[in-house]
C-alpha positions as semicolon CSV with decimal commas, in nm:
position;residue;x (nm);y (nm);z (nm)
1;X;3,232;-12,370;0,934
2;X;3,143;-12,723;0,772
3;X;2,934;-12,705;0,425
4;X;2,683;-12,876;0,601
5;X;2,652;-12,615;0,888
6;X;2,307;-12,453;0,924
7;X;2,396;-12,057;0,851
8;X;2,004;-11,924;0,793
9;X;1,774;-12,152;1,066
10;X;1,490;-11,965;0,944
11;X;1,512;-12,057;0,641
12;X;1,715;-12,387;0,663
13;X;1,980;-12,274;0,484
14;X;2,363;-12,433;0,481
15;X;2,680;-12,284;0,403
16;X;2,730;-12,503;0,133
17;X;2,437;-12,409;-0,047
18;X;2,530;-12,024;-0,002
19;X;2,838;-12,099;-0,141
20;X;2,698;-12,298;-0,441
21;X;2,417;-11,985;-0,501
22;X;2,744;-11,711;-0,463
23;X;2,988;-11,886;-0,719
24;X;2,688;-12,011;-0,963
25;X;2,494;-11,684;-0,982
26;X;2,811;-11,436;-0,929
27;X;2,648;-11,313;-0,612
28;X;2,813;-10,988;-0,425
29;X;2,563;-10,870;-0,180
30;X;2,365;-11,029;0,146
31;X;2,078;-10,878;-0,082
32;X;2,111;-11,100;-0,375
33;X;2,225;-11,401;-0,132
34;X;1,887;-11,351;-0,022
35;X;1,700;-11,306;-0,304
36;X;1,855;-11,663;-0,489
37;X;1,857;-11,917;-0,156
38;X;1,587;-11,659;0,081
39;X;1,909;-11,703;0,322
40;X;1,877;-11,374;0,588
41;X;1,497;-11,324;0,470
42;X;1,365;-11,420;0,777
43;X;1,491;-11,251;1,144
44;X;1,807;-11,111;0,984
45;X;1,992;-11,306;1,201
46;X;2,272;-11,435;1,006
47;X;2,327;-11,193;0,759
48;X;2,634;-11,112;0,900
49;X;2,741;-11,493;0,849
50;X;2,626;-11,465;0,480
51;X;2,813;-11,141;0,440
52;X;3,153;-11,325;0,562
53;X;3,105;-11,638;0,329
54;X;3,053;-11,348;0,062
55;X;3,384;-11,226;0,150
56;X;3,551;-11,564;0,192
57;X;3,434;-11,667;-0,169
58;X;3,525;-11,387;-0,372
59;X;3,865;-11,310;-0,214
60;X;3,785;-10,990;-0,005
């Protein structure tokens, strides 16, 4: 998946900027994902997508 790939389409939300929010803020859950970008807010959709960036960005 690109940076520039759409992850949340409710929201309008790219990987890159979930990756940005994670590494910035020290993000661990799909919770706090949500809470910083509103990435998985809106049908829930994705939430598994956020949850495997999560694990792809802090080595899990």
């Amino acid at each position: 998946m690109e940076r520039d790939e759409t992850v949340c389409h409710c929201m309008g939300i790219t990987k890159g900027e979930i990756v940005d929010a994670i590494k910035k803020h020290n993000l661990k859950t799909v919770e706090e994902v949500g809470e910083v970008t509103t990435a998985g807010t809106g049908c829930g959709g994705c939430q598994e997508t956020i949850q495997e960036i999560l694990n792809e960005v802090n080595g899990k």
